[in-house]
C-alpha positions, 0 to 999 in steps of 0.5 A: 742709518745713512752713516752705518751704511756709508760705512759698512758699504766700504768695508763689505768692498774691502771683505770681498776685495780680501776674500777674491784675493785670498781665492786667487794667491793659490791660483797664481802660485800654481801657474806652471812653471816654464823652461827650455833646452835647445838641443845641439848635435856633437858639432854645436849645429842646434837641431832642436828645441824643448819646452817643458810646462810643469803641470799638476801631475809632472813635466810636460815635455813639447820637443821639435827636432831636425835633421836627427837620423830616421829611426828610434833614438832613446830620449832621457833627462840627465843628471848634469845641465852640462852639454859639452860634446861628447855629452858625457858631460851630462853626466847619468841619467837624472836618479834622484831616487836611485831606482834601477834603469828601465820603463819595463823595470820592475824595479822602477825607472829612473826619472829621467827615464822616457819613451824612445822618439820615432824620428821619421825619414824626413828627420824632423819631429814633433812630439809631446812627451810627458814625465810625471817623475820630475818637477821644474820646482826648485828645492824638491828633490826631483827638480831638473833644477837641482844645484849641477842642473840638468840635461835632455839627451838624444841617443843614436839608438833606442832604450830598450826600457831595462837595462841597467843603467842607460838601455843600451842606447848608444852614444849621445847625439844631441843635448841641450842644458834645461834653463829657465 
């Protein structure tokens, strides 16, 4: 009897050993994914930072600015991770399901579409955004990671949330390239 449990002491060790790996590989594979865009104005000064977290349910977006004009400026992904001033580079706003322009649209928005920033007198800001509509997992069809990359874009005006395909906003302001 000292034998049998000799051995199967080492083997039921080697079956939780196996089961608590097993639980946690899931766990390690969902760990949110991290990138980063820092925004620079159209003369290369950089005026901001982006943190993006992939959580379960979409990209959380934390973003500081500084010495961005007061007031509402629209705030979108787009399509290109190019930011070459005037940041038309960046190419459209980020539309892998090719849904008309506008949170108000009742049509659906673009994914790369975002609430407007409210950037106070003193021209710095801190905020979280959240975009349940785009992935930092590569290969998905709505990865900000796709094969030209993409852009976070500052606009000089605010979104009015419907007009196809950019709301008005004006020109670009700031840009940054989302990277890894």
């Amino acid at each position: 009897m000292t034998i049998h449990r000799q051995v199967a002491w080492p083997l039921a060790v080697a079956a939780a050993a196996a089961v608590m790996v097993a639980a946690v590989a899931p766990a390690l594979a969902q760990s949110p994914a991290i990138a980063k865009a820092v925004l620079k104005d159209k003369s290369g000064k950089e005026v901001g930072e982006a943190n993006l977290t992939q959580t379960k349910n979409g990209v959380l977006i934390r973003l500081s600015v500084k010495g961005i004009e007061p007031g509402e400026h629209a705030f979108h992904v787009h399509a290109v991770g190019k930011c070459e001033a005037p940041f038309t580079s960046a190419g459209g706003h980020f539309n892998p399901a090719s849904h008309k322009h506008g949170l108000e649209s009742a049509e659906g928005a673009h994914a790369g579409d975002m609430p407007n920033l409210h950037v106070p007198q003193n021209g710095d800001l801190k905020v979280e955004v959240f975009n349940a509509m785009i992935t930092l997992a590569k290969g998905q069809p709505n990865s900000v990671f796709d094969a030209d990359g993409s852009a976070l874009v500052i606009h000089a005006k605010a979104d009015d949330n419907k007009t196809d395909p950019a709301g008005d906003a004006g020109d670009r302001i700031a840009c940054g390239v989302v990277t890894e």
